[in-house]
C-alpha positions, -999 to +999 in steps of 0.1 A: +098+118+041+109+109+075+123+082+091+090+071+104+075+069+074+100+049+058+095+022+082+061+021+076+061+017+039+090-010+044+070-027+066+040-029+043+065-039+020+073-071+041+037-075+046+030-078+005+063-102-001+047-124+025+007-123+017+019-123-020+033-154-017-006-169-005-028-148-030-004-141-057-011-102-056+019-094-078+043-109-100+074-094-089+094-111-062+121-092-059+125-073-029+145-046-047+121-043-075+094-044-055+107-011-033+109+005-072+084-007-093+056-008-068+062+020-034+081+047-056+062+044-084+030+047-066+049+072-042+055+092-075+019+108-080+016+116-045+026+155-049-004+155-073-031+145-051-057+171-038-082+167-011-085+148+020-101+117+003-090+093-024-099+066-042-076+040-055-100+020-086-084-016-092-063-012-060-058-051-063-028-052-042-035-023-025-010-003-048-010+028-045-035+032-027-018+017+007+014+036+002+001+069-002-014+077+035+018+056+048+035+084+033+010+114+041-009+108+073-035+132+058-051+110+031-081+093+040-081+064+015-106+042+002-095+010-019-118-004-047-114-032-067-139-060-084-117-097-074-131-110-035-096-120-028-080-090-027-094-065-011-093-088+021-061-096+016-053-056+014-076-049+047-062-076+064-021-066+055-027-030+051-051-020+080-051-040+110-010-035+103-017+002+098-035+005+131-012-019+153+013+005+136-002+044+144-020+040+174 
């Protein structure tokens, strides 16, 4: 992974520690654990995905779903999950974010 990459999933990273502390999207805090149990974990399955779409079912969070094209620019991702909160919270961290980032 390059160094461009890893900026991006460290910034979404800072993105989750701050919007998790308004909608509560995980329960781990910890920076550190956060970088393990959450971006390499969902980082993890990556070498098994096949196509150009995906879609992440319960993305809550946005995990994994958001770390996966962060990683691969060649994903085109679509996040589902059934509580209203979330999946504006993940649109408004993980897209206007991944926009202002790429382009």
């Amino acid at each position: 992974m390059g160094l461009n990459q890893q900026e991006k999933l460290q910034g979404y990273l800072q993105l989750l520690q701050r919007w998790n502390k308004v909608y509560n999207l995980t329960a781990v805090r910890d920076p550190a654990q956060m970088q393990v149990l959450h971006i390499d974990d969902s980082l993890s399955i990556a070498p098994y995905l096949q196509g150009e779409t995906c879609l992440d079912v319960g993305s809550g969070a946005g995990l994994p779903g958001i770390p996966w094209p962060l990683s691969s620019l060649t994903v085109n991702l679509r996040c589902l999950t059934p509580t209203a909160r979330k999946p504006v919270s993940c649109n408004r961290r993980c897209w206007s974010w991944v926009c202002r980032m790429w382009w």
